[in-house]
DSSP file (Angstrom, degrees, kcal/mol; ACC not computed):
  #  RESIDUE AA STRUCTURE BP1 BP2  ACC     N-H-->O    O-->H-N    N-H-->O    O-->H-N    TCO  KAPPA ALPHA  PHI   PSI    X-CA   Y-CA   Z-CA
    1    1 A X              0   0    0      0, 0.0     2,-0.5     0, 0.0     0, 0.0   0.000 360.0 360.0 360.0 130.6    0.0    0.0    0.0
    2    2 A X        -     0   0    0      2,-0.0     2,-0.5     0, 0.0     0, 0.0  -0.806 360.0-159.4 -90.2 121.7    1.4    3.3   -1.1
    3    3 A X        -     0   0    0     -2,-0.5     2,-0.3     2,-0.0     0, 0.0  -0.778   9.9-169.7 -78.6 134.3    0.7    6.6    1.4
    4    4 A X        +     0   0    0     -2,-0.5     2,-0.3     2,-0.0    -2,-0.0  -0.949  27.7  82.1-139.0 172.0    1.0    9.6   -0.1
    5    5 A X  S    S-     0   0    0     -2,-0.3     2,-0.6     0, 0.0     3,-0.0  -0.891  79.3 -29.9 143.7 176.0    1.1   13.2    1.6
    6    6 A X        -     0   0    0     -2,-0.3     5,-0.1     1,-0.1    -2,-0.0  -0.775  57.3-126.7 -92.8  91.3    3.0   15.4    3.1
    7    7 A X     >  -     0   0    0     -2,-0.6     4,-2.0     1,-0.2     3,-0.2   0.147  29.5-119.5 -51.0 159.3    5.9   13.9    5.2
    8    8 A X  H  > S+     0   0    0      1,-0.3     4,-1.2     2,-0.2    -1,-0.2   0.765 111.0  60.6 -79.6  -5.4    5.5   15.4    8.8
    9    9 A X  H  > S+     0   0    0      2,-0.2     4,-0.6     3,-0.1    -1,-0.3   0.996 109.4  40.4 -66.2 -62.4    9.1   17.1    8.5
   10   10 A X  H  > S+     0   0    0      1,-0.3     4,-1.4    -3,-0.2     5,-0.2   0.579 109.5  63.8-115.3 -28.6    8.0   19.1    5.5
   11   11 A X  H  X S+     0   0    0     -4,-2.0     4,-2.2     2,-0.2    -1,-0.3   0.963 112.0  46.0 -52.1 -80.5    4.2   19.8    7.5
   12   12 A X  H  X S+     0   0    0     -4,-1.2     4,-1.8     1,-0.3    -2,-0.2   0.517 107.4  41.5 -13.3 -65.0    6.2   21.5    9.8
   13   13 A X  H  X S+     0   0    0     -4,-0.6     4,-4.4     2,-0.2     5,-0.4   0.841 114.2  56.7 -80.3 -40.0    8.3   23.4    8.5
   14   14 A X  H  X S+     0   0    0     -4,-1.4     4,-1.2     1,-0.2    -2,-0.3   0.852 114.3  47.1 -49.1 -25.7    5.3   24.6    5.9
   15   15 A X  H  X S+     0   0    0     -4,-2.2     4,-3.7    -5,-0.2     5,-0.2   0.965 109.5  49.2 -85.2 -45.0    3.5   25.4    9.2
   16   16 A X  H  X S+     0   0    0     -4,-1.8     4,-3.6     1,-0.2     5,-0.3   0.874 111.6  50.1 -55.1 -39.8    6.4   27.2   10.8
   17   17 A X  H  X S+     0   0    0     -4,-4.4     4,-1.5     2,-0.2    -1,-0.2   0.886 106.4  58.2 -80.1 -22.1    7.0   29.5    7.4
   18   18 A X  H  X S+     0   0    0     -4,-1.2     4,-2.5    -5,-0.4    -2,-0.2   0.927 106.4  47.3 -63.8 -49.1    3.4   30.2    7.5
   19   19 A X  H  X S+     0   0    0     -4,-3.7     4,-2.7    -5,-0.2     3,-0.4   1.000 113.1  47.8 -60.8 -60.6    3.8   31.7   11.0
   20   20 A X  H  X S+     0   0    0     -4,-3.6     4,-3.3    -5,-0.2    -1,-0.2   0.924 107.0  55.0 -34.1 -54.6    6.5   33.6   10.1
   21   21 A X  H  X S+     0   0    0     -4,-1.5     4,-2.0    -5,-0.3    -1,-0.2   0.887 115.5  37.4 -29.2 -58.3    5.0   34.9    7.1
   22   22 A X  H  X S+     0   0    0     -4,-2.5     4,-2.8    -3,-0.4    -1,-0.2   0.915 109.4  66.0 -79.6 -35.6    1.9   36.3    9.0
   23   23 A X  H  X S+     0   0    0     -4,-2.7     4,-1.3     1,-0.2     5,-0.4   0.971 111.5  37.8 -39.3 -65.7    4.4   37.3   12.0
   24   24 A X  H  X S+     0   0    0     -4,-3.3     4,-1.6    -5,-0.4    -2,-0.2   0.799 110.6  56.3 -65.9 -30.4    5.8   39.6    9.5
   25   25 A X  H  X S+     0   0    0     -4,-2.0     4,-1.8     2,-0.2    -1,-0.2   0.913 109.1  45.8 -38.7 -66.7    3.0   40.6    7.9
   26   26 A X  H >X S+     0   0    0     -4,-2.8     4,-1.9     1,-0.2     3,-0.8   0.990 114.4  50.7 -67.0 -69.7    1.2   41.8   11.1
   27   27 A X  H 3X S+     0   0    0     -4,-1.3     4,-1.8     1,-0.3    -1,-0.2   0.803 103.0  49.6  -8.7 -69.6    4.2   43.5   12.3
   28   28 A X  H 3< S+     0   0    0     -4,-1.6     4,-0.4    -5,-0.4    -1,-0.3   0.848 114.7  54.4 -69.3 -22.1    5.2   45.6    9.4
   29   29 A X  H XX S+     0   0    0     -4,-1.8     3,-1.5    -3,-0.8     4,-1.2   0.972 108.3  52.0   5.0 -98.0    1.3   46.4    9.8
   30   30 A X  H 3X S+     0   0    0     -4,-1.9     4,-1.5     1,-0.3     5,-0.3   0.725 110.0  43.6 -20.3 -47.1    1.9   47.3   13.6
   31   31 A X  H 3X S+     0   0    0     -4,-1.8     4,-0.6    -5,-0.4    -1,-0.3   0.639 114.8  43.9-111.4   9.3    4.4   49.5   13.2
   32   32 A X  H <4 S+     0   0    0     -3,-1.5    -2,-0.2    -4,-0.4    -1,-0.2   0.165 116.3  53.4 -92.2 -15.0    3.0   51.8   10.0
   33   33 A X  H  X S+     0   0    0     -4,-1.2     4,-2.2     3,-0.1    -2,-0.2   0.685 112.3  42.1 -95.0 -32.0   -0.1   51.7   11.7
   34   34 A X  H  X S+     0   0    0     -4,-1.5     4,-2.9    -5,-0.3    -2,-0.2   0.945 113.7  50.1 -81.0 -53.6    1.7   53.1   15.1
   35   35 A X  H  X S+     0   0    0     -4,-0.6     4,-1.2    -5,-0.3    -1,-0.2   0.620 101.2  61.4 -55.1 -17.7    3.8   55.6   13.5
   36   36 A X  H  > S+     0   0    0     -4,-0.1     4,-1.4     2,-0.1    -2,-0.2   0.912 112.2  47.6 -67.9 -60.4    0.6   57.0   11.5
   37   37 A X  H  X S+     0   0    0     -4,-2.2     4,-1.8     2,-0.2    -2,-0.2   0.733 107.5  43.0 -69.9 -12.9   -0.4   57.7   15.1
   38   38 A X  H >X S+     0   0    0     -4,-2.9     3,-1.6     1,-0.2     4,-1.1   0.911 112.3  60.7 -81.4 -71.4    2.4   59.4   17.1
   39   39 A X  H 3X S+     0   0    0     -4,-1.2     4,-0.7     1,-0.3    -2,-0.2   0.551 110.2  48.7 -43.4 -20.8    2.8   61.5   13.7
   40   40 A X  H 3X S+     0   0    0     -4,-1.4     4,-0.9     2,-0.2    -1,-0.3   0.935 114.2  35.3 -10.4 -84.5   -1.0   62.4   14.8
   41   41 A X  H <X S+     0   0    0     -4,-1.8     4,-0.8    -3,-1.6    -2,-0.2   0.261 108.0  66.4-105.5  18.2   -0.8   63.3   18.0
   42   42 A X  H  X S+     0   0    0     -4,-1.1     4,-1.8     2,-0.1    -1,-0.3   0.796 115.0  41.4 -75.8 -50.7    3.0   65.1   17.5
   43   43 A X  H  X S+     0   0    0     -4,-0.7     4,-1.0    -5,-0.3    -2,-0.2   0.752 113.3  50.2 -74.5 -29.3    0.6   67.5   15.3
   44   44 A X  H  < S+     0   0    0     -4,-0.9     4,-0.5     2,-0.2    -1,-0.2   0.787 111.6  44.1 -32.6 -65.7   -1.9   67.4   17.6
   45   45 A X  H  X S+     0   0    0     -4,-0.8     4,-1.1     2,-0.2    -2,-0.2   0.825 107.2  64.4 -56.3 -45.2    0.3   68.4   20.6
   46   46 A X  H >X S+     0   0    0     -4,-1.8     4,-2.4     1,-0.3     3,-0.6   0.926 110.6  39.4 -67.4 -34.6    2.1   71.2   18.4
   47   47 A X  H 3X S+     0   0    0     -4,-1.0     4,-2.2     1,-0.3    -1,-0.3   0.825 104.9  56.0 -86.5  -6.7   -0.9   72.9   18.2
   48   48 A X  H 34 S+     0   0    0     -4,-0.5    -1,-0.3     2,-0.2    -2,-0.2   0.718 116.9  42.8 -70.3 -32.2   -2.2   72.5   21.2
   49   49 A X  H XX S+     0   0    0     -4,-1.1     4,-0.7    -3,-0.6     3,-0.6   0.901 115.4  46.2 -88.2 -37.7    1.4   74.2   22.5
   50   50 A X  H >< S+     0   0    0     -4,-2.4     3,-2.4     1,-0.2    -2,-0.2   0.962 112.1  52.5 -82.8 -41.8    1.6   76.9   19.8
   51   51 A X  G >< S+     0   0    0     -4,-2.2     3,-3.4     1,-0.3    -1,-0.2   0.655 100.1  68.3 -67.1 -18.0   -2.5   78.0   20.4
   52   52 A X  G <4 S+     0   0    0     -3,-0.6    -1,-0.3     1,-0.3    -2,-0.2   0.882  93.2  51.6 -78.2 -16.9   -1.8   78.3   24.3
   53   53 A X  G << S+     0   0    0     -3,-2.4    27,-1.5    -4,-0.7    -1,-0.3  -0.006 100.1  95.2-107.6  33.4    0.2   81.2   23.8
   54   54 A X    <   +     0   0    0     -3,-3.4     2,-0.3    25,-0.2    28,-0.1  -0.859  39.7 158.5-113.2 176.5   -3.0   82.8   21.6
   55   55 A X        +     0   0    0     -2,-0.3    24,-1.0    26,-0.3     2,-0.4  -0.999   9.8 177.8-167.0 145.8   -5.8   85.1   22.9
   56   56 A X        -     0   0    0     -2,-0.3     2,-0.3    22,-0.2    21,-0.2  -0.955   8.1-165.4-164.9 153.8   -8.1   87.4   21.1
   57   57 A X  E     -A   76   0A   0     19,-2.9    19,-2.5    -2,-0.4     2,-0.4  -0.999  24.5-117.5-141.4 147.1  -11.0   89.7   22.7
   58   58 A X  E     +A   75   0A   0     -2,-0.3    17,-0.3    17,-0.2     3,-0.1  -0.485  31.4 172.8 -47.2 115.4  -13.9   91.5   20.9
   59   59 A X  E     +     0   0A   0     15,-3.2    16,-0.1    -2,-0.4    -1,-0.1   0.345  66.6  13.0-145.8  39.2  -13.9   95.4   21.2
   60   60 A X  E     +A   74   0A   0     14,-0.6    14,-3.3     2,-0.0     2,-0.4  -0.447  56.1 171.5 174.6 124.1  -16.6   96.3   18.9
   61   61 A X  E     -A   73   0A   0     83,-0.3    85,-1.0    12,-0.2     2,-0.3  -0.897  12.2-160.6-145.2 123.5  -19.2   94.7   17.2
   62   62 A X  E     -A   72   0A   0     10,-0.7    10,-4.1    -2,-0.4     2,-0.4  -0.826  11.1-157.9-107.1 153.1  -22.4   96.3   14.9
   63   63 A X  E     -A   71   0A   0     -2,-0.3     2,-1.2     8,-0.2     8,-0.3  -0.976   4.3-161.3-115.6 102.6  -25.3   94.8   14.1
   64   64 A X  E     -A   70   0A   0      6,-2.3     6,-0.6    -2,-0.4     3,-0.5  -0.811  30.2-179.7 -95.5  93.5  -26.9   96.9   10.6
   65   65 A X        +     0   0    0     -2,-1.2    -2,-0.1    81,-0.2     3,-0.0  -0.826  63.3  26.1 -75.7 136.8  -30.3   95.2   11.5
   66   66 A X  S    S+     0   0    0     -2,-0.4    -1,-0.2     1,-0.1    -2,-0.0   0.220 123.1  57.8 103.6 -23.9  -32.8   96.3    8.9
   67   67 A X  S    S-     0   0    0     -3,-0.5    -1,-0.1     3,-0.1    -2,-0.1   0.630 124.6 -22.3-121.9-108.2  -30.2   96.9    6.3
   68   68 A X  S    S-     0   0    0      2,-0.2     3,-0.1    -4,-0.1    51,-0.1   0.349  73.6-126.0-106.6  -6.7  -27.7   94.2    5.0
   69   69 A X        +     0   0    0     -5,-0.5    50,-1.7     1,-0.2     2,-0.5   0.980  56.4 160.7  69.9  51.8  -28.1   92.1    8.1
   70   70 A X  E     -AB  64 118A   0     -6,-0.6    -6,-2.3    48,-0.3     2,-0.3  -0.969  28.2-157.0-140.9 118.6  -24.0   92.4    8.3
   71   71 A X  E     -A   63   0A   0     46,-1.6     2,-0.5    -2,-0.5    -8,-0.2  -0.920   7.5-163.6 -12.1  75.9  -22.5   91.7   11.5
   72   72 A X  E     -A   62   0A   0    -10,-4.1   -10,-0.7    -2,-0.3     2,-0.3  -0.812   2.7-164.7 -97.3 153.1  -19.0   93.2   12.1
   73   73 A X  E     -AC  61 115A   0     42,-2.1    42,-2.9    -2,-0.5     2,-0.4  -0.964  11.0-151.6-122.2 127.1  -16.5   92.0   14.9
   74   74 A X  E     -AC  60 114A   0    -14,-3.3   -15,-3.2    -2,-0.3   -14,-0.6  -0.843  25.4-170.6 -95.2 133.6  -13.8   94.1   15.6
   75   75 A X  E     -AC  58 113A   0     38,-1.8    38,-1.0    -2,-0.4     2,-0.6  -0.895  16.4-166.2-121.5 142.3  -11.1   91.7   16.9
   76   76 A X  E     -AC  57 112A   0    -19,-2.5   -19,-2.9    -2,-0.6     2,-1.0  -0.981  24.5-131.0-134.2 145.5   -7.9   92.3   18.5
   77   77 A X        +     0   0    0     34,-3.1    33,-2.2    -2,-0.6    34,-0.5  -0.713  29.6 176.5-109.4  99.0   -5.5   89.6   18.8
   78   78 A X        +     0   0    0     -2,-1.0   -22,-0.2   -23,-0.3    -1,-0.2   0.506  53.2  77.2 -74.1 -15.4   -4.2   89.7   22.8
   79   79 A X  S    S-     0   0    0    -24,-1.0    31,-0.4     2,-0.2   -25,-0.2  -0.188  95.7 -99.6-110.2-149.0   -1.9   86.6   23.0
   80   80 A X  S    S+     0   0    0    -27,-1.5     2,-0.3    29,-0.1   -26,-0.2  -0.126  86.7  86.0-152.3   9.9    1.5   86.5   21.8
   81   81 A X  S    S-     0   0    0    -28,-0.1   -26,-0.3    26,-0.1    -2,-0.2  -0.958  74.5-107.3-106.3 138.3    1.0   84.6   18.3
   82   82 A X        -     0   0    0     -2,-0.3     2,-0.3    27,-0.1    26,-0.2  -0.243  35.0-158.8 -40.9 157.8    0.1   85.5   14.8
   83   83 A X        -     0   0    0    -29,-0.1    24,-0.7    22,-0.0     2,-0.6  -0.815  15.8-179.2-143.9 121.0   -3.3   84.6   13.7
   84   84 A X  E     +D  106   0B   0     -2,-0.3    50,-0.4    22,-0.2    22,-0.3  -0.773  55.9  26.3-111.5 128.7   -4.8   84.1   10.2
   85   85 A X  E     -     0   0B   0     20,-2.8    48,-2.4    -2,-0.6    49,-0.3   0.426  56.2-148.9 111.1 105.4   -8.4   83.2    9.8
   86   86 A X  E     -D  102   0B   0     16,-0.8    16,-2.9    46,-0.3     2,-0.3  -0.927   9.2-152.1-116.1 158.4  -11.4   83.7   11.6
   87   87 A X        -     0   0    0     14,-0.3    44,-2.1    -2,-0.3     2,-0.4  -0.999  17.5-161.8-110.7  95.0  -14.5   81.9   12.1
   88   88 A X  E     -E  130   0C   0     -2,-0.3     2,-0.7    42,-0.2    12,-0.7  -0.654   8.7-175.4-116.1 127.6  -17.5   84.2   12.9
   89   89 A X  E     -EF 129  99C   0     40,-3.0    40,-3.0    -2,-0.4     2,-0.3  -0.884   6.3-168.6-123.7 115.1  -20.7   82.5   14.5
   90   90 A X  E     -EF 128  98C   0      8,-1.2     8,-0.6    -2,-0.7     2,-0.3  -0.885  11.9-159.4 -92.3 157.6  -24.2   84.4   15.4
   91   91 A X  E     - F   0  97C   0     36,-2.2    35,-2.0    -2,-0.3    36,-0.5  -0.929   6.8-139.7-125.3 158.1  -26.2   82.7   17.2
   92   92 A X  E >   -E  125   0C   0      4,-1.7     3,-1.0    -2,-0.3    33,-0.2  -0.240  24.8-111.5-116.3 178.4  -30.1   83.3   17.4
   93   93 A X  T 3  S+     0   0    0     31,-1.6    32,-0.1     1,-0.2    -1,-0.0   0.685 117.6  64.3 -83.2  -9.1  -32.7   83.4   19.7
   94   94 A X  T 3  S-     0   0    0     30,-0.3    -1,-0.2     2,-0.0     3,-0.1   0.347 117.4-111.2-107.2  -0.9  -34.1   80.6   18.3
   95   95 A X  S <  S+     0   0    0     -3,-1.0    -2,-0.1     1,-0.3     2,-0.1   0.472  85.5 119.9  79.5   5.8  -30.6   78.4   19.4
   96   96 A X        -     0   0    0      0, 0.0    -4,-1.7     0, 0.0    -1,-0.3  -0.368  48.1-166.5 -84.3 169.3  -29.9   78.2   15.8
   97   97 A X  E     -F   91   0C   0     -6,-0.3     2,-0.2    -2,-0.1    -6,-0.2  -0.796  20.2-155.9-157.7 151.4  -26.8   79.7   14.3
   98   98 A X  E     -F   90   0C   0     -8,-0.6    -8,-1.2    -2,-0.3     2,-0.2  -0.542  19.2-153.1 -85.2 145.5  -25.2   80.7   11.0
   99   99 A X  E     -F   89   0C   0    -10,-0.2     2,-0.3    -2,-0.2   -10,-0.2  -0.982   6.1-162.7-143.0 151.7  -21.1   80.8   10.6
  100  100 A X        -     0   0    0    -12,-0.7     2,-0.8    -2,-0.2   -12,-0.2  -0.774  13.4-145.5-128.4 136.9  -19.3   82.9    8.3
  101  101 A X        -     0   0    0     -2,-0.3     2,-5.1   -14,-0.2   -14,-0.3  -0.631  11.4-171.5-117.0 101.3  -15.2   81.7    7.7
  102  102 A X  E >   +D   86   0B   0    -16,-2.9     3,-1.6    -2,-0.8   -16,-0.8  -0.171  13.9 171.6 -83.7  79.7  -13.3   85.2    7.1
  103  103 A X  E 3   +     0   0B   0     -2,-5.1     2,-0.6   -18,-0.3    -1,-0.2   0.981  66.5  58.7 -52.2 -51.5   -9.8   83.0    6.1
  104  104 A X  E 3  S+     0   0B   0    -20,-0.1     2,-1.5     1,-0.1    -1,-0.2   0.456  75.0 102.7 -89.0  32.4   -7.9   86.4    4.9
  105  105 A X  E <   -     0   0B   0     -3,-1.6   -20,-2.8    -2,-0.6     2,-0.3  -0.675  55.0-176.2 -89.1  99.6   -8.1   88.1    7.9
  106  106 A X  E     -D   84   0B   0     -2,-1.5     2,-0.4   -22,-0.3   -22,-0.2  -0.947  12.0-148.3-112.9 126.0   -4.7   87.9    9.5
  107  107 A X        -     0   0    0    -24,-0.7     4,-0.2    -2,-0.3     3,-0.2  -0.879   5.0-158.3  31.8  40.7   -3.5   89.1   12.9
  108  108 A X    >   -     0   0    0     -2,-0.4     3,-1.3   -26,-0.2   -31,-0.3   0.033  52.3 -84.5 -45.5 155.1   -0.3   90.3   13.8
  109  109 A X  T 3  S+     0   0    0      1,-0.2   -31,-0.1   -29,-0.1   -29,-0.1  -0.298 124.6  22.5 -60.5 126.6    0.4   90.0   18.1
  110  110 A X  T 3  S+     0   0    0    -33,-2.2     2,-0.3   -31,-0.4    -1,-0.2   0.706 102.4 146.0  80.1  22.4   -1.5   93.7   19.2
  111  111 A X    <   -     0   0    0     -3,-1.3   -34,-3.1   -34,-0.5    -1,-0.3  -0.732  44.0-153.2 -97.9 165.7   -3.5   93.8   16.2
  112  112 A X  E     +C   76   0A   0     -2,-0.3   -36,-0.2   -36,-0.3     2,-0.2  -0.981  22.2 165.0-128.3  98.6   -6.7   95.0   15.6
  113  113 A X  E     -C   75   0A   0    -38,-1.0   -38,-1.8    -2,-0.3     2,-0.4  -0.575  33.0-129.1-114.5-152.9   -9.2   93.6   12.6
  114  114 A X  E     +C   74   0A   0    -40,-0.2     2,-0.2    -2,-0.2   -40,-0.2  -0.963  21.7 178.6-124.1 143.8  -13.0   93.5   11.3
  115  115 A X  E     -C   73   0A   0    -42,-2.9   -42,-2.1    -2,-0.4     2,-0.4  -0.789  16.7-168.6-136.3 161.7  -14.4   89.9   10.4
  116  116 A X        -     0   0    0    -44,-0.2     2,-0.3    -2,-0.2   -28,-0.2  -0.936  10.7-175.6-150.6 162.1  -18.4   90.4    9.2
  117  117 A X        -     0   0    0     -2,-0.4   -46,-1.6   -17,-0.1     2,-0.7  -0.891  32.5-121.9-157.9 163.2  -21.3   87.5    8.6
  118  118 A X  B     -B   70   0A   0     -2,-0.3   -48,-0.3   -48,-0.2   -49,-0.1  -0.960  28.9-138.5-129.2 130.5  -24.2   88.3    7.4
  119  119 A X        -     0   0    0    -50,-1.7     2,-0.5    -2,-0.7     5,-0.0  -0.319  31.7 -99.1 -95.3 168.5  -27.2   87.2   10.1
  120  120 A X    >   -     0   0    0      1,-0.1     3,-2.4    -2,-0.0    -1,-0.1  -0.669  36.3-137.9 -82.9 112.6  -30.3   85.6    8.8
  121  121 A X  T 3  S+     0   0    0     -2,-0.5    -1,-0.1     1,-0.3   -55,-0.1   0.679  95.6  61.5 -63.7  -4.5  -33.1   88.5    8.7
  122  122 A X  T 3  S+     0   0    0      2,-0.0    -1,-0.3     0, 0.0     2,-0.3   0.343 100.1  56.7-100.5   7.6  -35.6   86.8    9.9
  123  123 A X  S <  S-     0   0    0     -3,-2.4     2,-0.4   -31,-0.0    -4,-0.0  -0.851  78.5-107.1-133.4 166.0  -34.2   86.0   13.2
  124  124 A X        -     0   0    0     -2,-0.3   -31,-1.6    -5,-0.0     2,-0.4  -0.864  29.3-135.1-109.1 138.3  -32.9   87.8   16.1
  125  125 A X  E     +E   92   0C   0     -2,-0.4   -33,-0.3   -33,-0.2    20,-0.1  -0.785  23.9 178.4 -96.7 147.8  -29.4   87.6   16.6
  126  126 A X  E     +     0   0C   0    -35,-2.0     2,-0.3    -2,-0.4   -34,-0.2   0.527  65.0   1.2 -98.2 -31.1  -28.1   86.7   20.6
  127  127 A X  E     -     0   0C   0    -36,-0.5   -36,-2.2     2,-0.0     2,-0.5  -0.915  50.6-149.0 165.2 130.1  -24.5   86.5   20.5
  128  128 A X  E     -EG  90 142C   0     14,-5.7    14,-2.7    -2,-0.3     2,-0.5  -0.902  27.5-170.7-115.5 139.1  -21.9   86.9   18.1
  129  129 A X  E     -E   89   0C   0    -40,-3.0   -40,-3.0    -2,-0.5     2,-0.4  -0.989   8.5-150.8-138.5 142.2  -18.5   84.3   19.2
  130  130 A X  E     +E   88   0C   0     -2,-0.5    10,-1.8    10,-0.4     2,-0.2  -0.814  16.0 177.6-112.5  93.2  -15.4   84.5   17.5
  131  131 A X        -     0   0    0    -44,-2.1     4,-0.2    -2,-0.4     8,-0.2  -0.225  33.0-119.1-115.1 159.5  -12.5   81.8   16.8
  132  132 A X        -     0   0    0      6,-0.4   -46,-0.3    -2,-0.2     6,-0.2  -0.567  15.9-146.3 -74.7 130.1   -9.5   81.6   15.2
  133  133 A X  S    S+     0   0    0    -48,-2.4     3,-0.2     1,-0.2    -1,-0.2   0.871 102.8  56.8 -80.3 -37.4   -9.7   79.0   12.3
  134  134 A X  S    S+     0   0    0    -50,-0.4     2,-0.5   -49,-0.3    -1,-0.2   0.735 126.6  13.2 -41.2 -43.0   -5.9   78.3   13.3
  135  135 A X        +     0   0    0     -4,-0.2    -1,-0.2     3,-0.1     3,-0.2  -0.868  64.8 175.7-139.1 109.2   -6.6   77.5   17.0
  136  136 A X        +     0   0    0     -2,-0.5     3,-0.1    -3,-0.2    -3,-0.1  -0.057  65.8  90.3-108.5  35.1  -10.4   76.9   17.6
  137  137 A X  S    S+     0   0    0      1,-0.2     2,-0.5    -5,-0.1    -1,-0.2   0.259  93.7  47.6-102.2  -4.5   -9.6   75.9   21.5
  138  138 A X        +     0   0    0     -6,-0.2    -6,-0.4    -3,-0.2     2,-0.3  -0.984  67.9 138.0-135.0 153.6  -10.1   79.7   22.0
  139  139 A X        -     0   0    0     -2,-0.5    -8,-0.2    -8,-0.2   -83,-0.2  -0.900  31.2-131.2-153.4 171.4  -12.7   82.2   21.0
  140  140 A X        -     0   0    0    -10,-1.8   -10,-0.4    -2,-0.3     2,-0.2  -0.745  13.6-157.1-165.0 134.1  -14.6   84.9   22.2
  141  141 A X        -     0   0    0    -12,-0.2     2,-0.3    -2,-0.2   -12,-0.2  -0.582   9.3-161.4-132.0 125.3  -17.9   86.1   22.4
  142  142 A X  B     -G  128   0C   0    -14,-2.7   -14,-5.7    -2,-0.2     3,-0.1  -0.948  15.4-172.8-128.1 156.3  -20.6   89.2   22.8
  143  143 A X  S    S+     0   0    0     -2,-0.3     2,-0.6   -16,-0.2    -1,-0.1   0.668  76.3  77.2-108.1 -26.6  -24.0   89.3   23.6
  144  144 A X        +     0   0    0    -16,-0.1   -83,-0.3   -17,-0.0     2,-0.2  -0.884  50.0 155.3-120.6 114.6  -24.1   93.3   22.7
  145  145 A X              0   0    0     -2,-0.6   -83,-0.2   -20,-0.1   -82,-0.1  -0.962 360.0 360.0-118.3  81.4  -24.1   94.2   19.4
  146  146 A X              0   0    0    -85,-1.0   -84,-0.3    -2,-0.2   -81,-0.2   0.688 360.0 360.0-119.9 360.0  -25.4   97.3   18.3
């Protein structure tokens, strides 16, 4: 009677190169999947450090209600970074809100500019908030608008 098959040496070893195989597989895997993430949250972290040393406060905003419905914020950039880009939000009485993106507004440290949105006329606006499109962990916000 004749066997045939796969002598148990050659099983073995077939089984052993399969583990390897997959070992390496998973691995080069692992570590292109881990390096996507510290390159993350290294970009993450930088912005988190350069945004802590930014600041910006309102110190004038009109409302042409009646008119063009245009919303200006005067902004002046308090912290101790550049800033290009704002993000202008009214918000309504109704809890709704419209946002406006002024991207070429830029913000040397102890500057002063105007960012505008143009509110919905049929609503009353509540509160105008302002953030920096570069670092949107700070903004700032007025309820008086005239």
């Amino acid at each position: 009677m004749d066997k045939k098959g796969i002598s148990p040496v050659i099983g073995a070893v077939l089984l052993v190169m399969l583990v390897v195989v997959l070992w390496a597989l998973f691995s080069t895997w692992m570590h292109s999947y881990t390096s996507e993430q510290i390159s993350k949250s290294e970009a993450i972290g930088s912005k988190q450090i350069d945004c802590s040393e930014a600041g910006i406060t309102i110190t004038h905003c009109t409302y042409d209600k009646g008119g063009t419905e245009v919303v200006a914020v005067t902004i002046e950039n308090t912290g101790s970074v550049d800033l290009n880009g704002f993000k202008v939000i009214a918000m309504y009485s109704d809890y709704t809100s419209d946002s406006n993106k002024n991207k070429y507004l830029y913000l040397d440290v102890g500057a002063s500019g105007t960012a505008y949105i143009t509110a919905n006329a049929s609503k009353t606006v509540t509160e105008v908030k302002v953030v920096p499109l570069e670092c949107d962990i700070i903004s700032d916000s007025t309820t008086s608008c005239s």
